[in-house]
N, C-alpha and C positions, 0 to 999 in steps of 0.2 A: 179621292177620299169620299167624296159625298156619294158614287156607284154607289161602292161597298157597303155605305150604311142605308142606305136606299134599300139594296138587295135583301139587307136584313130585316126592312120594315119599316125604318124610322122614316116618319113624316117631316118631318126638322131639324136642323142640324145650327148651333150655337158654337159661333166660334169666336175664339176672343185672338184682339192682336192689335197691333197700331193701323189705323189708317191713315196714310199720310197725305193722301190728296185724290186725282180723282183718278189720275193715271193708274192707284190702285185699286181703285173701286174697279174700275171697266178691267182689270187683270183678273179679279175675282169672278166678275162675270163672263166674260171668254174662258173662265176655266170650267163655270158650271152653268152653261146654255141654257136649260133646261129650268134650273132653278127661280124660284122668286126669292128676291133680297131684301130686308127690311134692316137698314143700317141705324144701328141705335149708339149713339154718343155717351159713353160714362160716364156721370160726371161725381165725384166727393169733392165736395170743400175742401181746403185747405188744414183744417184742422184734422181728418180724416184721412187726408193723404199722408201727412206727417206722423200717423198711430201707425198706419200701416207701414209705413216704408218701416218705420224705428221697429216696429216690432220684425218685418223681414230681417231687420240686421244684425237683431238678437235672434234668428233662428226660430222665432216662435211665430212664420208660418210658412207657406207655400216657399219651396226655393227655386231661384233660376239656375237654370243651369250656369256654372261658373260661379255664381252664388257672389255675385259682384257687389251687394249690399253687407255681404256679414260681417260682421265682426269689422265694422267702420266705426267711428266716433260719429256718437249724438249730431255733432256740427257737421258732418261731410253729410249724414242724414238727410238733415235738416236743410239744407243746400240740394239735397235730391227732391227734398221734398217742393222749395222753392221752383225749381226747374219746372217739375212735374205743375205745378198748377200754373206757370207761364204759357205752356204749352196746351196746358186747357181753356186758357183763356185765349190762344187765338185758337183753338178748335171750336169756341161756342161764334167769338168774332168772327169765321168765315161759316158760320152757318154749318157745320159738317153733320153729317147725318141726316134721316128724316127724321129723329127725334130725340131728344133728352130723357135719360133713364138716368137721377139723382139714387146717389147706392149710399149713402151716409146711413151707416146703422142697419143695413139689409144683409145677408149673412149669400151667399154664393147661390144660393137654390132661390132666396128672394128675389136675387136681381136679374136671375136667367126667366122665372115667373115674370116678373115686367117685363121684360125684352120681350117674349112671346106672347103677352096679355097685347100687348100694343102694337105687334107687328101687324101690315097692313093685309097679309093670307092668312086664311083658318089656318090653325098648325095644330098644338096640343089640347086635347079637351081636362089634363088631369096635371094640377101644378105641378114641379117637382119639388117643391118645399112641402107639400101633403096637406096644405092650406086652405 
C-alpha cells in the first residue's frame, strides 16, 4: 500500500485502525521498512464516544462494513459505548503510542491535522482541514 502512494507522491500516509499491542506495531513496521512511524493514540471522552457510536447506529455516519451498530437499541449502544471507553482506558494505562491526539469536537480533517502537526518527521506543510 504505502509503494503505490509513495509512487504517486504522497509524503505521508494516515492510517487509522486498532492497535492492539506491540506485536502489531513491529507487523506494521516489517511491512514498511522504509517508513517512519509516529503512532498517535485517539482518545474522545466518554460522552463523545457515545454521540458517535448512537449516531453510527441511526446511520447518520460513516458505516462498517456489516454495519454491526445499525439499527441497535440506544442500550446495546450505549454498552458499545461503555466497552469502547474500557478499552481506552487501558490503552492510555499502558502508555500506547507516542502521543495523545484528544478528537472531542474535531471533525476528521482536524484530527488527521493534529496527528501530522505532532508527528515526530516533517511530513505535510498544508493542513487538510484548509486551516
Amino acid at each position: 500500500m504505502w509503494r503505490t502512494y509513495r509512487e504517486a507522491g504522497a509524503q505521508c500516509l494516515v492510517v487509522s485502525g486498532p492497535v492492539e499491542g506491540e506485536a502489531m506495531v513491529r507487523a506494521y513496521s516489517e511491512a514498511v521498512p522504509a517508513a517512519a512511524f509516529a503512532l498517535s493514540r485517539l482518545h474522545a471522552g466518554r460522552r463523545h464516544l457515545a454521540a458517535r457510536i448512537i449516531c453510527r447506529g441511526r446511520g447518520r455516519s460513516w458505516t462498517q462494513p456489516g454495519g454491526p451498530l445499525r439499527g441497535q437499541p440506544v442500550a446495546r449502544l450505549l454498552h458499545v459505548a461503555d466497552q469502547a471507553a474500557a478499552v481506552a482506558a487501558g490503552m492510555e494505562d499502558a502508555g500506547t503510542g507516542d502521543r495523545c491526539v484528544d478528537t472531542d469536537g474535531l471533525t476528521v480533517e482536524q484530527v488527521v491535522d493534529a496527528i501530522v502537526a505532532g508527528a515526530a518527521v516533517p511530513l505535510l506543510s498544508v493542513p487538510l482541514s484548509g486551516q
